[in-house]
C-alpha positions, 0 to 999 in steps of 0.5 A: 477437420480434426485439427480445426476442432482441437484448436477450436476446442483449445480456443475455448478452454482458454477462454474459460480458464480468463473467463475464471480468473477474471470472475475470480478477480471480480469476486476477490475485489467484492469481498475485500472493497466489504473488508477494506476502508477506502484509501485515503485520497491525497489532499489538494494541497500536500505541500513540498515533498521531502523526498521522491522517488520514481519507480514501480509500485508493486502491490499492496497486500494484508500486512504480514501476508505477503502474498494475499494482494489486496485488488479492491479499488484498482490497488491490485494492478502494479505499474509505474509509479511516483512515492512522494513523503510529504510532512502529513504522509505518503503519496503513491502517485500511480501512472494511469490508475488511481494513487492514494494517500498514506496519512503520516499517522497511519504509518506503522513501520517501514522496511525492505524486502525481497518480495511482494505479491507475486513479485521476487527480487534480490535482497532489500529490493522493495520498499514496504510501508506497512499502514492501517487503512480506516484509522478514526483518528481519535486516539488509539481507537480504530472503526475496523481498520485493517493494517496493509503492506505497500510495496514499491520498487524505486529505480535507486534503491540507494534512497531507501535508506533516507526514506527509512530515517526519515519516516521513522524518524517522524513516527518518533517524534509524533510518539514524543508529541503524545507522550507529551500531551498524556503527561500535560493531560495527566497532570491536569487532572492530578 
């Protein structure tokens, strides 16, 4: 009789303790979901990738703050995943969760890491895209956006280093555009 009721007495303080985490998710994703624009969804037509690479998406997380995982809107959950660069952005195409879309403009660094949310690996195992999620679009004004970190852990991560020239190199050339485009508007108004 005593061995019945310590392990129904086990039994039920596990339960309590998933019943705690899973509030505690729940609680986690109301406040951000307040917090956190929504992701972009990816266009209908993105047209031919530059690049793919399969792999594991990891998490996405505040940017800088590489454990805070962002759980609203099912970006909390990491599992298979297909990172696709496109001219206008990033695709994250999740396996049986939502994907989202990264807008090429919202990009504001790329690099590797070793850690993301929970997750540690070797050195520069990870790809980590760092965004800001809620850009306006309009010039430098941004409605409450809030800059995150992607991570993504391809199976080659020999890849990584075309994904980093690539990127960049396109953040360079957007630069120049607008550097163009002040000194075009500049000169107009002189």
């Amino acid at each position: 009789m005593d061995r019945l009721l310590l392990t129904l007495l086990f039994v039920a303080l596990l339960l309590l303790c998933v019943y705690g985490m899973w509030k505690g998710w729940r609680r986690q994703a109301r406040a951000q979901s307040v917090r956190i624009p929504p992701f972009p969804t990816r266009p209908a037509e993105p047209g031919t990738a530059l690049l793919e690479a399969p792999g594991l998406y990891v998490a996405t997380t505040y940017a800088g703050h590489w454990q805070e995982r962002i759980v609203t809107r099912g970006a909390g959950l990491r599992g298979p995943a297909t990172l696709r660069l496109h001219d206008d952005g990033i695709d994250v195409d999740r396996e049986g969760m939502p994907g989202f879309w990264i807008p090429r403009e919202a990009v504001t660094g790329i690099a590797t890491g070793k850690g993301m949310a929970g997750k540690v690996m070797g050195t520069d195992s990870l790809l980590i895209v760092t965004w800001r999620a809620g850009e306006s679009g309009e010039a430098g004004e941004s409605d409450g956006a809030v800059e995150l970190d992607t991570g993504f852990r391809a199976d080659d991560r020999g890849v990584y280093p075309e994904w980093i020239k690539q990127v960049e190199r396109a953040s360079a050339d957007e630069a120049a555009t607008e550097s163009d485009e002040e000194r075009i508007v500049g000169g107009a108004q002189a």
